[in-house]
Structures are given as C-alpha cells and as structure tokens.
N, CA, C and O atoms as a GROMACS GRO file, in nm:
protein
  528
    1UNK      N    1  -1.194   1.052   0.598
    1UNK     CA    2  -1.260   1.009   0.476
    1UNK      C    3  -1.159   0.987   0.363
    1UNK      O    4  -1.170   0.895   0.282
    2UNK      N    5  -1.055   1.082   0.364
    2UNK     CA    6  -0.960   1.036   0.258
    2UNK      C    7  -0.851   0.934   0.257
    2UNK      O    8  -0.778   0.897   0.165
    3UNK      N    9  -0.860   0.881   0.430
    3UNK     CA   10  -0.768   0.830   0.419
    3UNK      C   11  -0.885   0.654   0.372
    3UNK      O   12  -0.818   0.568   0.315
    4UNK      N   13  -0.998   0.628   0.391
    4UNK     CA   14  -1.084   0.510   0.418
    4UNK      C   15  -1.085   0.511   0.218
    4UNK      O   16  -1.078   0.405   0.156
    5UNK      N   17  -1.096   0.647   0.147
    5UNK     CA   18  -1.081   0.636   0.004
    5UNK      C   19  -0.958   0.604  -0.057
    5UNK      O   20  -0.965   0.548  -0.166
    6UNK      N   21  -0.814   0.636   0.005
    6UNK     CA   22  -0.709   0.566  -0.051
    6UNK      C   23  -0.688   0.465  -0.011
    6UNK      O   24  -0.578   0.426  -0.053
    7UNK      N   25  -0.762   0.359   0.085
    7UNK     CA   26  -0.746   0.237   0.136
    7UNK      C   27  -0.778   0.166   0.046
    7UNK      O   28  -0.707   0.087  -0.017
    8UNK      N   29  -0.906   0.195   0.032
    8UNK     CA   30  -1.030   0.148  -0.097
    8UNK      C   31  -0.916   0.184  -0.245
    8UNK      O   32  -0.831   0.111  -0.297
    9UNK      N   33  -0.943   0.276  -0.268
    9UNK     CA   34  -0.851   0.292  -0.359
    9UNK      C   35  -0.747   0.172  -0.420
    9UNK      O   36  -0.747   0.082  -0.505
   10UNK      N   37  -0.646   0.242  -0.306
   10UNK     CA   38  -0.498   0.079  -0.299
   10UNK      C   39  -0.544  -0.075  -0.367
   10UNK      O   40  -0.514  -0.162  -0.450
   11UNK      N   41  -0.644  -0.031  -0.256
   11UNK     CA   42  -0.684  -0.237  -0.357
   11UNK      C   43  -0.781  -0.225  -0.458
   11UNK      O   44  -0.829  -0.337  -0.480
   12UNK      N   45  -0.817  -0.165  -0.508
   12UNK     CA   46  -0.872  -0.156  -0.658
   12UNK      C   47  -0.709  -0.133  -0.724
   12UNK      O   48  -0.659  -0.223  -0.791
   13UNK      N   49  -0.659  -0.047  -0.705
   13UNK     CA   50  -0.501  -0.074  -0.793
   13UNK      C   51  -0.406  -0.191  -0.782
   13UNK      O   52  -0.334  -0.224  -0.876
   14UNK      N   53  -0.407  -0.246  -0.678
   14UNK     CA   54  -0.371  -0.386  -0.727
   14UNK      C   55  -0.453  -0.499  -0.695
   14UNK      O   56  -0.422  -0.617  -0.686
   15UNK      N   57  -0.540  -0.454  -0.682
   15UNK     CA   58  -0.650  -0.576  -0.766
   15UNK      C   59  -0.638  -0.620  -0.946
   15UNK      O   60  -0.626  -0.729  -1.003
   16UNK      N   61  -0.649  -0.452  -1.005
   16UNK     CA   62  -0.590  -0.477  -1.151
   16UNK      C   63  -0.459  -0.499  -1.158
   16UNK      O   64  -0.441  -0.606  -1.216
   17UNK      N   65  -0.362  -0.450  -1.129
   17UNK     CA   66  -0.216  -0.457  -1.120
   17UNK      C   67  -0.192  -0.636  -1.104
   17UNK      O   68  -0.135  -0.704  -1.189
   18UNK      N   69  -0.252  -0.688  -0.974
   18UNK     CA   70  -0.240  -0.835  -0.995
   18UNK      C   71  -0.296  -0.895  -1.138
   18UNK      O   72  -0.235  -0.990  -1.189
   19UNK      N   73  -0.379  -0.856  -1.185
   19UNK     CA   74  -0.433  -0.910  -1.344
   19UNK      C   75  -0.338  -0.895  -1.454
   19UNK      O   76  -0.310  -0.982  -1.537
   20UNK      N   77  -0.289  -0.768  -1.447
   20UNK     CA   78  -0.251  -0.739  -1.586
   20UNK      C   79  -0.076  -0.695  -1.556
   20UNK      O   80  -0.006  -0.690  -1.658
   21UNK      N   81  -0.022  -0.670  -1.446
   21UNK     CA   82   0.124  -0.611  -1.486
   21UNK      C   83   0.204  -0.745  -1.396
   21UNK      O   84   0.196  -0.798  -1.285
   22UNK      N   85   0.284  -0.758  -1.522
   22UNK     CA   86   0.375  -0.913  -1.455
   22UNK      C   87   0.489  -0.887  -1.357
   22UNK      O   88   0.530  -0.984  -1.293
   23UNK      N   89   0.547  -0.759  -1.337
   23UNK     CA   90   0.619  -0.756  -1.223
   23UNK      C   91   0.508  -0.750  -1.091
   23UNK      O   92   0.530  -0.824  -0.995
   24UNK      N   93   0.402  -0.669  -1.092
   24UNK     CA   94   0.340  -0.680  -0.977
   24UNK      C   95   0.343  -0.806  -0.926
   24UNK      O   96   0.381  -0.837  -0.813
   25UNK      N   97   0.286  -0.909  -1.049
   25UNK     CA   98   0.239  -1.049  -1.025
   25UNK      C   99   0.371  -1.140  -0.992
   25UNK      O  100   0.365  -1.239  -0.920
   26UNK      N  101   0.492  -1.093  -1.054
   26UNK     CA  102   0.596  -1.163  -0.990
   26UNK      C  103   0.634  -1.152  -0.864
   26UNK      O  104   0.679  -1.252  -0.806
   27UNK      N  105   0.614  -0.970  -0.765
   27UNK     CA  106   0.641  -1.028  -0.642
   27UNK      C  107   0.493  -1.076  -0.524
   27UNK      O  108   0.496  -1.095  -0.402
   28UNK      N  109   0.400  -1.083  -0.602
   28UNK     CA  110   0.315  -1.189  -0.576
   28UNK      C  111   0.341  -1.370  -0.560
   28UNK      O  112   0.294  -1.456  -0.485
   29UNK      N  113   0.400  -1.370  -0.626
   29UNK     CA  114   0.411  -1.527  -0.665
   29UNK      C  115   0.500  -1.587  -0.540
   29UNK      O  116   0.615  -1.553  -0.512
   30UNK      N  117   0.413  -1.693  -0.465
   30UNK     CA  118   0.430  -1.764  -0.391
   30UNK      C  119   0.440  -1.704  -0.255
   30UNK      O  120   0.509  -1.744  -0.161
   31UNK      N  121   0.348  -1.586  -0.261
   31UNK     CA  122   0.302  -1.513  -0.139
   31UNK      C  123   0.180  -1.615  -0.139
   31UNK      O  124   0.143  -1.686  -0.233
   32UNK      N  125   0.102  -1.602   0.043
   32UNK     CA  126  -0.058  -1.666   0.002
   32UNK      C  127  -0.025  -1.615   0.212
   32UNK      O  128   0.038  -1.668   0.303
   33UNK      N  129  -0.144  -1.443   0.195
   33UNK     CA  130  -0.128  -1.415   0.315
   33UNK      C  131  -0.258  -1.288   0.324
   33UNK      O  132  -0.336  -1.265   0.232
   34UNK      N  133  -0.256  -1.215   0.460
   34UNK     CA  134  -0.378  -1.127   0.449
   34UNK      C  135  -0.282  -0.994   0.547
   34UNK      O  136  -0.228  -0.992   0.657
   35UNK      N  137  -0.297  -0.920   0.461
   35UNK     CA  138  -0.247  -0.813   0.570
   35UNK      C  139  -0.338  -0.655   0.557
   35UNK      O  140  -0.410  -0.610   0.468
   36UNK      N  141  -0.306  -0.616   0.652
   36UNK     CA  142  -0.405  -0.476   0.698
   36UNK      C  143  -0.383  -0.349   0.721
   36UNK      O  144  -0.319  -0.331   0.824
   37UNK      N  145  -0.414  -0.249   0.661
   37UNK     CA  146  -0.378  -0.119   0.742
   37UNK      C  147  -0.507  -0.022   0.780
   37UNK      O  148  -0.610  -0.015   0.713
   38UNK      N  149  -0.487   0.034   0.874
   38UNK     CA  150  -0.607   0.056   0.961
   38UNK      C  151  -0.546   0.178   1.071
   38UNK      O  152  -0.427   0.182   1.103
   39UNK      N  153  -0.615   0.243   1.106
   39UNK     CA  154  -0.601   0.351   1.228
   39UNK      C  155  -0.567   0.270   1.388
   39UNK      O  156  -0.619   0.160   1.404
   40UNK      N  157  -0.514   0.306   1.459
   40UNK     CA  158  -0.503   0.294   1.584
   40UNK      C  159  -0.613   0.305   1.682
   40UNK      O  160  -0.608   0.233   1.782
   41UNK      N  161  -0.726   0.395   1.663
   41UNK     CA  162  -0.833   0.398   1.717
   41UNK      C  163  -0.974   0.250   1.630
   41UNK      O  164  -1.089   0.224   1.667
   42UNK      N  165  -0.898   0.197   1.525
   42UNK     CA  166  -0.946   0.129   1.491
   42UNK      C  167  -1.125   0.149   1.416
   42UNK      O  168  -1.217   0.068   1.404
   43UNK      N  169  -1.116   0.269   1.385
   43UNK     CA  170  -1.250   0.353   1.323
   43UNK      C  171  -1.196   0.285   1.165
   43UNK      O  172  -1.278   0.212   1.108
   44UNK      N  173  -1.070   0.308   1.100
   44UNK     CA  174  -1.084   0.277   0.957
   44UNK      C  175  -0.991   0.146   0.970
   44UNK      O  176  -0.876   0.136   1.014
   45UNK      N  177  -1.059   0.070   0.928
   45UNK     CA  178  -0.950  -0.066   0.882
   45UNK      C  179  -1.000  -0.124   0.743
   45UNK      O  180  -1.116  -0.123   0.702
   46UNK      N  181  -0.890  -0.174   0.682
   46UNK     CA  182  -0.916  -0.266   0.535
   46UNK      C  183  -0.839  -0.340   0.523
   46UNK      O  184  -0.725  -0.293   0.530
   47UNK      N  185  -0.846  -0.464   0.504
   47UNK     CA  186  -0.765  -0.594   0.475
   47UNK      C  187  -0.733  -0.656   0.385
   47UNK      O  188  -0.836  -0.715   0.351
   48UNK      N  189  -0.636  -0.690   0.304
   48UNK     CA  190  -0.607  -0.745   0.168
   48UNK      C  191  -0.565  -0.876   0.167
   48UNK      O  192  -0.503  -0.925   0.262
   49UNK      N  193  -0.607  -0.961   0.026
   49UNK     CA  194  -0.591  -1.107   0.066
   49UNK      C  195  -0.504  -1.135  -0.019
   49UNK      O  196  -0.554  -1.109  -0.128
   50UNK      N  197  -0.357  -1.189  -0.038
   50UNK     CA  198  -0.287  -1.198  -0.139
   50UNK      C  199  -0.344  -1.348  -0.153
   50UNK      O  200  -0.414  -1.396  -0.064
   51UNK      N  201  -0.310  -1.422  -0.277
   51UNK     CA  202  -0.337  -1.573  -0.269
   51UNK      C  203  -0.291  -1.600  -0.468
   51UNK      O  204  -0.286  -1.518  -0.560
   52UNK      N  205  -0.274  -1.698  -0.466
   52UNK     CA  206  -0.273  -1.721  -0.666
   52UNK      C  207  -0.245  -1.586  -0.743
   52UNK      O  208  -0.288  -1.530  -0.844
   53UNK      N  209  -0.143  -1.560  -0.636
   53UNK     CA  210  -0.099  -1.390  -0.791
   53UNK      C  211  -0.180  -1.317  -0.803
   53UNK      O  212  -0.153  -1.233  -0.889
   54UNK      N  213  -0.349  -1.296  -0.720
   54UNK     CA  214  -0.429  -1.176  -0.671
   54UNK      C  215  -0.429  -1.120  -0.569
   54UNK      O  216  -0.396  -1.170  -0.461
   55UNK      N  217  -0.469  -0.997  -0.592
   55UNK     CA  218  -0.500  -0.920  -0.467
   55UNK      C  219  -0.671  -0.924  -0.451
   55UNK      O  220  -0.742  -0.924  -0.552
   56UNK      N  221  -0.718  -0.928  -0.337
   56UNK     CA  222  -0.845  -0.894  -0.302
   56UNK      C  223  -0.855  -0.778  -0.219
   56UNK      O  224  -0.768  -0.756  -0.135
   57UNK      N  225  -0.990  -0.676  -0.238
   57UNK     CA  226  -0.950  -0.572  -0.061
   57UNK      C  227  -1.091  -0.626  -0.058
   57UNK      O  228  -1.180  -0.674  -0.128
   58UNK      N  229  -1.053  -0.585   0.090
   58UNK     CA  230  -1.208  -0.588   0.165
   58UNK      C  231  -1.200  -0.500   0.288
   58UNK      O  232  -1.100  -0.495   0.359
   59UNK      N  233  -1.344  -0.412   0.317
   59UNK     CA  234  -1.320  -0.321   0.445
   59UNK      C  235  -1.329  -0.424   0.553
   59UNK      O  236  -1.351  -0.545   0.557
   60UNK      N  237  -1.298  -0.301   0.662
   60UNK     CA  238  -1.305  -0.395   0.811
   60UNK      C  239  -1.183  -0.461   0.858
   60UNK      O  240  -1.100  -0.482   0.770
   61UNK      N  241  -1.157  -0.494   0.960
   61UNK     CA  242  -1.106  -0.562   1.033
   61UNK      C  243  -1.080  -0.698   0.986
   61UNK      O  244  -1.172  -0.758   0.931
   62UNK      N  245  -0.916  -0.779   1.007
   62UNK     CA  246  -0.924  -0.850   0.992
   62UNK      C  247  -0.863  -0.954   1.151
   62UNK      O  248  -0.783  -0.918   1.236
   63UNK      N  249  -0.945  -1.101   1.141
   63UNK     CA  250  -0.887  -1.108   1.285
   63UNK      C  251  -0.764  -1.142   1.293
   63UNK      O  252  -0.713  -1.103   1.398
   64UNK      N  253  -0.674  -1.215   1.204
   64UNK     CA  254  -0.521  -1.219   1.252
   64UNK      C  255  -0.469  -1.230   1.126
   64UNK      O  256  -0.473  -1.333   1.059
   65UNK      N  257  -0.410  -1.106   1.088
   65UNK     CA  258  -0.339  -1.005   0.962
   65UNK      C  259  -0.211  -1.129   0.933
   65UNK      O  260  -0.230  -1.230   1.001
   66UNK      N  261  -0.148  -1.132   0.888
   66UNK     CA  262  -0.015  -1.196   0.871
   66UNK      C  263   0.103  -1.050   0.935
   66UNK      O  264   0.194  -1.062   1.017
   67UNK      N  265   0.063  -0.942   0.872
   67UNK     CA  266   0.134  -0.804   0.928
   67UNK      C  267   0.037  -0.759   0.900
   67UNK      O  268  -0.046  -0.814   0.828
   68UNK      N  269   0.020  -0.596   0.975
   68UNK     CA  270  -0.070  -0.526   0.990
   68UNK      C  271   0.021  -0.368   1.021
   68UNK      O  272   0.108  -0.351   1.107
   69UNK      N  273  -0.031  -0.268   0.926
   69UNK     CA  274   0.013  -0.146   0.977
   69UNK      C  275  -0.087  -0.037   1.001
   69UNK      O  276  -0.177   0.013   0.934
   70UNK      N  277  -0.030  -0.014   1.150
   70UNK     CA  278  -0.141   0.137   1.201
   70UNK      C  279  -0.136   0.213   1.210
   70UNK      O  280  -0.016   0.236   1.229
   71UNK      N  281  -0.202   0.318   1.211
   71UNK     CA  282  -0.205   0.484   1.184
   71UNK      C  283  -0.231   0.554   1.286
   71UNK      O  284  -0.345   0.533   1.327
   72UNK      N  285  -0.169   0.633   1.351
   72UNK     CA  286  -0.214   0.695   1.473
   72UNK      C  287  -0.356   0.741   1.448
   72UNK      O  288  -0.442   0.721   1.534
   73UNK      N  289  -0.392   0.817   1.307
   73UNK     CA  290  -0.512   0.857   1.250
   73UNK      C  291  -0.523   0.862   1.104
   73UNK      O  292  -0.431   0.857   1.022
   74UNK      N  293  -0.616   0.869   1.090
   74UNK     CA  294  -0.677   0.865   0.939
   74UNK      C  295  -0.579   1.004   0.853
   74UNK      O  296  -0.490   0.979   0.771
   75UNK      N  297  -0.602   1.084   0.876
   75UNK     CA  298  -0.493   1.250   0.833
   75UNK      C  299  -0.369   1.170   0.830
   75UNK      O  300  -0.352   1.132   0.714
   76UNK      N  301  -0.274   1.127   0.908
   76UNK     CA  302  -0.183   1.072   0.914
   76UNK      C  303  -0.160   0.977   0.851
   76UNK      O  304  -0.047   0.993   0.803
   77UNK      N  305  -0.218   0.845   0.808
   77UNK     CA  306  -0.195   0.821   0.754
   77UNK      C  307  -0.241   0.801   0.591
   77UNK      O  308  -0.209   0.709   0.516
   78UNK      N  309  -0.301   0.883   0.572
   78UNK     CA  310  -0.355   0.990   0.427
   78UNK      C  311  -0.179   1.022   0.429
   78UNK      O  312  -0.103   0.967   0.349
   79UNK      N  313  -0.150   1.082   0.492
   79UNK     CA  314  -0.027   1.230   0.465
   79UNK      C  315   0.104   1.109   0.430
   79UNK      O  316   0.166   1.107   0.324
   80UNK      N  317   0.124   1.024   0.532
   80UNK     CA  318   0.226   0.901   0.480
   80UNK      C  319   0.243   0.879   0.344
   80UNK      O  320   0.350   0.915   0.294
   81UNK      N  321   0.152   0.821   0.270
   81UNK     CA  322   0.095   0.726   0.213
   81UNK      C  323   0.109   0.845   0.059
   81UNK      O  324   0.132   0.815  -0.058
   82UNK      N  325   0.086   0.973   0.117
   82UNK     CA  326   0.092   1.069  -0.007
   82UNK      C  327   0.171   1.159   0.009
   82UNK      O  328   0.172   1.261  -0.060
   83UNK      N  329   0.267   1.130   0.123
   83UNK     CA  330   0.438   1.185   0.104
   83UNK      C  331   0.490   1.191   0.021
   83UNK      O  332   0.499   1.080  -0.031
   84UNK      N  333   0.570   1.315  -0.066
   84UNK     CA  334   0.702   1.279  -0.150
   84UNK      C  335   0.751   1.223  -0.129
   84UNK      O  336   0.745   1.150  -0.228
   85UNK      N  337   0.830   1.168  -0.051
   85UNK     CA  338   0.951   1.080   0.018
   85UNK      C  339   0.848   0.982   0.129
   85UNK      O  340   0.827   1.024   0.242
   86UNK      N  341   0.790   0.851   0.081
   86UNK     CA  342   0.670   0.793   0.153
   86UNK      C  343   0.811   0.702   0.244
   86UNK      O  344   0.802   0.706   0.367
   87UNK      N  345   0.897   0.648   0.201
   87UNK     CA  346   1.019   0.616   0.262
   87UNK      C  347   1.075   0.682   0.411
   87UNK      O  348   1.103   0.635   0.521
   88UNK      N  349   1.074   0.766   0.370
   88UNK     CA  350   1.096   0.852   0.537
   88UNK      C  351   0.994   0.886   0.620
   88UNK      O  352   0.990   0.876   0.743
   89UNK      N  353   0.921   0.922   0.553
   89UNK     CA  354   0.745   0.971   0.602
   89UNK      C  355   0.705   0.809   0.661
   89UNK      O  356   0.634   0.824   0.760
   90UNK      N  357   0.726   0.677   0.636
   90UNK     CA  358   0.674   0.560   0.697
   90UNK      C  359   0.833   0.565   0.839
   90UNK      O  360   0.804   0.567   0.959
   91UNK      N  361   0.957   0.564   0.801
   91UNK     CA  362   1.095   0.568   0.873
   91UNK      C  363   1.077   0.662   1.022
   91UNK      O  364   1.145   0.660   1.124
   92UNK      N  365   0.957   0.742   0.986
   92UNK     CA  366   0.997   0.836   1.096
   92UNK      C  367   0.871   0.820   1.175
   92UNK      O  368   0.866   0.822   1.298
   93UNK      N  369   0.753   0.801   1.080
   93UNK     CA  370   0.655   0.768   1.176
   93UNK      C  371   0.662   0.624   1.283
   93UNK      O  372   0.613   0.596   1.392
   94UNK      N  373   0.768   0.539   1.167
   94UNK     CA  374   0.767   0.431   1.278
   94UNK      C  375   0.858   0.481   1.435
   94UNK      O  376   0.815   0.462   1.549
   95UNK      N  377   0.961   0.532   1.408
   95UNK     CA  378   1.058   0.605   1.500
   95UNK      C  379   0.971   0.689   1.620
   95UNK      O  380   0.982   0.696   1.742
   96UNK      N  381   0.900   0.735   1.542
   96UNK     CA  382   0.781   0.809   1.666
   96UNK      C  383   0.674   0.745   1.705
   96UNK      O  384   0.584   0.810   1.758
   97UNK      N  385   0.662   0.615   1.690
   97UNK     CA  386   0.544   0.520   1.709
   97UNK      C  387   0.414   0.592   1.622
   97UNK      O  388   0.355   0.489   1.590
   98UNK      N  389   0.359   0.668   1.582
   98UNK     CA  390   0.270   0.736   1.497
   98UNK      C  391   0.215   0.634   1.430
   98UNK      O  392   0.092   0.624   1.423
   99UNK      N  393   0.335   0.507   1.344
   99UNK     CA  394   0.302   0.381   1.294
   99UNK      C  395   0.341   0.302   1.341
   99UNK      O  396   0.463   0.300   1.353
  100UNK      N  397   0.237   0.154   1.412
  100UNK     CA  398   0.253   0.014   1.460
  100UNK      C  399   0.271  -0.074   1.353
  100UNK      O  400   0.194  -0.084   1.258
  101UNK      N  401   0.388  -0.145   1.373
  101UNK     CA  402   0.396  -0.270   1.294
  101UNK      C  403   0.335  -0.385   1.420
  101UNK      O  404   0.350  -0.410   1.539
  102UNK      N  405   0.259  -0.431   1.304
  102UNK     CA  406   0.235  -0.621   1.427
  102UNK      C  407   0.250  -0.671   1.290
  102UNK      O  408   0.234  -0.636   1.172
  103UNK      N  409   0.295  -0.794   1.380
  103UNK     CA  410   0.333  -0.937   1.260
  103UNK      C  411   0.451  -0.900   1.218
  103UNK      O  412   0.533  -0.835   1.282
  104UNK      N  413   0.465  -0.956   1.068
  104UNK     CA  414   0.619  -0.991   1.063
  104UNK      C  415   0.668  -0.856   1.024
  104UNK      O  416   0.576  -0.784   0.984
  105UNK      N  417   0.772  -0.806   1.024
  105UNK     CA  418   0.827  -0.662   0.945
  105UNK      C  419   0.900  -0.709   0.847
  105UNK      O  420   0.917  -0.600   0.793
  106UNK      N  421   0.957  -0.784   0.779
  106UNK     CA  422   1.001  -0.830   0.690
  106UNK      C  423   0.854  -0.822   0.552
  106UNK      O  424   0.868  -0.800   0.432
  107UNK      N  425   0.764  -0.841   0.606
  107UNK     CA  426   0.639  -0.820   0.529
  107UNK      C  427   0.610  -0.692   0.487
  107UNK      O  428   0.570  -0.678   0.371
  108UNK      N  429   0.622  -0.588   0.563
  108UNK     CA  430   0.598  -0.467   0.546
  108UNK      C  431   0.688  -0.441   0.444
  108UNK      O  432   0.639  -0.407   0.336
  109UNK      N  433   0.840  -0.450   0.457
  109UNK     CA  434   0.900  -0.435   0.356
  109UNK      C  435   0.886  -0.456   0.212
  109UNK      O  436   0.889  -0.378   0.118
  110UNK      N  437   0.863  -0.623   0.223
  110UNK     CA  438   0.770  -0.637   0.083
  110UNK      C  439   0.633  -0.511   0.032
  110UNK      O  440   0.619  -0.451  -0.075
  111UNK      N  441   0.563  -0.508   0.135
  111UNK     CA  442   0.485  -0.418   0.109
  111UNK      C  443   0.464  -0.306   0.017
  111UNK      O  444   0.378  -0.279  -0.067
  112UNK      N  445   0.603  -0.233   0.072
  112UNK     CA  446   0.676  -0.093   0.044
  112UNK      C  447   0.695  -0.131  -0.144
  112UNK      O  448   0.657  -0.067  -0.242
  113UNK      N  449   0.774  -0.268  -0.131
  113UNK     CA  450   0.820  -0.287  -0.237
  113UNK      C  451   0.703  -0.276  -0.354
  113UNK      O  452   0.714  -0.218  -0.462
  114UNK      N  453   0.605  -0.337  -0.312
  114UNK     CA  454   0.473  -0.343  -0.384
  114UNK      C  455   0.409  -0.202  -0.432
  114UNK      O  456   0.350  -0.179  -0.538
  115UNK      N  457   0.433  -0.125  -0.336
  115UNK     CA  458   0.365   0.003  -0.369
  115UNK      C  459   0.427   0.118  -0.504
  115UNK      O  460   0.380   0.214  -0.566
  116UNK      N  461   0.552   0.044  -0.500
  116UNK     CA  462   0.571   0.143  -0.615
  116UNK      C  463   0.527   0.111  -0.737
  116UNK      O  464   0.557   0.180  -0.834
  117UNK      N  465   0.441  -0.013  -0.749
  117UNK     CA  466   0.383  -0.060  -0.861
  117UNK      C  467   0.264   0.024  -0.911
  117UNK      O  468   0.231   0.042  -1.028
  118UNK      N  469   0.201   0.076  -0.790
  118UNK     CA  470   0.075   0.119  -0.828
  118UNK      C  471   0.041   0.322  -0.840
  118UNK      O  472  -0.055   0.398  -0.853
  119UNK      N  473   0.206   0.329  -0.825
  119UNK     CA  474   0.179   0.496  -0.904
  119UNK      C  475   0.164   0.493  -0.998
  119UNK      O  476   0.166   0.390  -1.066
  120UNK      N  477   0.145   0.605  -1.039
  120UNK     CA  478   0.092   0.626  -1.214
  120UNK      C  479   0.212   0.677  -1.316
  120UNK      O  480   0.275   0.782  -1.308
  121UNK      N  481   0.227   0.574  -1.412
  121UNK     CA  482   0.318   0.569  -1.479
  121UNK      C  483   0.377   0.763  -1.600
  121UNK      O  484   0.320   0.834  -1.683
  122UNK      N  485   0.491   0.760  -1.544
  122UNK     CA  486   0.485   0.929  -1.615
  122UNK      C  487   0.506   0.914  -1.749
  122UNK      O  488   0.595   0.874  -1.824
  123UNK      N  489   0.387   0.960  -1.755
  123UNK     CA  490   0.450   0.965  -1.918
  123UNK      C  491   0.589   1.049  -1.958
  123UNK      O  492   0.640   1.144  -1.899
  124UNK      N  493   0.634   0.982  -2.077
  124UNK     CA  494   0.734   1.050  -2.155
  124UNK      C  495   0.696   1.155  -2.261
  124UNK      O  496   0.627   1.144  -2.362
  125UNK      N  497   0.772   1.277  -2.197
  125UNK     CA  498   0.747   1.428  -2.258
  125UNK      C  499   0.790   1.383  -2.437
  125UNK      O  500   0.889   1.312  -2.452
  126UNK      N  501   0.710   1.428  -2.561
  126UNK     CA  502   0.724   1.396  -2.706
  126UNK      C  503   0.892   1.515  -2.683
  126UNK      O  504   0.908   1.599  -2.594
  127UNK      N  505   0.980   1.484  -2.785
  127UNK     CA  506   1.080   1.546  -2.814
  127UNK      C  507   1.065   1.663  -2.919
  127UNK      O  508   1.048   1.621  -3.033
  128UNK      N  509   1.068   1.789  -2.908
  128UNK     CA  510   1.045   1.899  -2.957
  128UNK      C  511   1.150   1.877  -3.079
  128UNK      O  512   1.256   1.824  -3.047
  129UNK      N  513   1.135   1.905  -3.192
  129UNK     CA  514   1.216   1.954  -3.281
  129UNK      C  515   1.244   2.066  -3.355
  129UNK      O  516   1.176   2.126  -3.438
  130UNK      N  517   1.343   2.085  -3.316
  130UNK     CA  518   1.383   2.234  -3.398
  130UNK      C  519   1.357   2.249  -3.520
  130UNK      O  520   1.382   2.148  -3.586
  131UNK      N  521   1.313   2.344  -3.581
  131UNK     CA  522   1.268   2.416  -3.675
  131UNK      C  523   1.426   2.440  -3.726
  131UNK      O  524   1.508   2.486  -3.648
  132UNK      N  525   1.466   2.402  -3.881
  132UNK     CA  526   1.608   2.401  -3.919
  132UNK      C  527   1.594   2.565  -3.978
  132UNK      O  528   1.693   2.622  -4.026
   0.00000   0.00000   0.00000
C-alpha cells in the first residue's frame, strides 16, 4: 500500500513540478515518452506520460513503456525509493536483480536525474544572534 501511495504520490509531484519549477521543466524539454514503475509480480503498476514539458500519472499498466522499472515487491521498492542513499539502494538492487530495467537505461538515468527535483526543499535555519 505504501509503495502504490508513493507511486501516486511521485506524479502528483511532478505533475506540479512540470507547471511551476523551470529546471524540472528544462530537463523535460524535448522529452515526449511514457515510462513505468511497477512490481515484478505486476499487482502495482503506474505509468507516466512525459509530453510538452508535463508530466501526467496514471495507474495501471502500460503496454510498451519507453523504459520501465521493476520491483521485486511493493516493501522493496517503498524502501529504494525512501533510501538515504536512493543511489546505491537503486546500484545494488539492480546488481541483485531485485530491480528490472526494460527499455532504454540511459532513460532511467534521466529519471534519477529528475527525482531530485521533487524532494522537499530544506529550509534555511534563521541565523541566531548574539546578544552583545
């Protein structure tokens, strides 16, 4: 269930992210493709439509992803996805097959690249001032 809510999730964040933040939308630009991530048993899948500098999600299956990444399971790939280090946590699951790439891998990469758009920006701590 948590992992079918951060799927959902993901593309509500760059669904807005494509609207309003111009680096997202720059490495958008002159993408126009559909890619997927989904479980291996194929119980959770969701598909995203890049096209004109938006993102769309939609649940379900899509029939031929441009790339597509799979999850041995839903826990798994929840736990990826909300790794400290999501970089190694994707590096090692691919190494252990845990995660399938189909389609291009050069895409996935982009992918990766995309995702750091949609953490949540830290705020900056106010600067304390000493009392003279």
């Amino acid at each position: 269930m948590k992992f079918r809510f951060l799927l959902w999730m993901m593309g509500r964040l760059m669904a807005k992210a494509s609207r309003v933040d111009p680096g997202f939308q720059q490495q958008l630009a002159g993408k126009d493709l559909v890619f997927q991530l989904h479980t291996l048993d194929g119980r959770i899948a969701r598909h995203y439509i890049v096209r004109d500098q938006r993102v769309v999600s939609k649940g379900g299956a899509y029939k031929d992803p441009d790339f597509a990444l799979g999850f041995k399971d839903g826990a798994y790939g929840f736990a990826t996805f909300t790794a400290k280090n999501k970089q190694l946590a994707f590096m090692q699951g691919i190494q252990n097959k845990d995660i399938q790439i189909q389609g291009n891998p050069a895409l996935v990469i982009w992918f990766q690249g995309l995702t750091k758009y949609l953490a949540p920006k830290k705020k900056k701590k106010p600067v304390e001032q000493k009392a003279a």
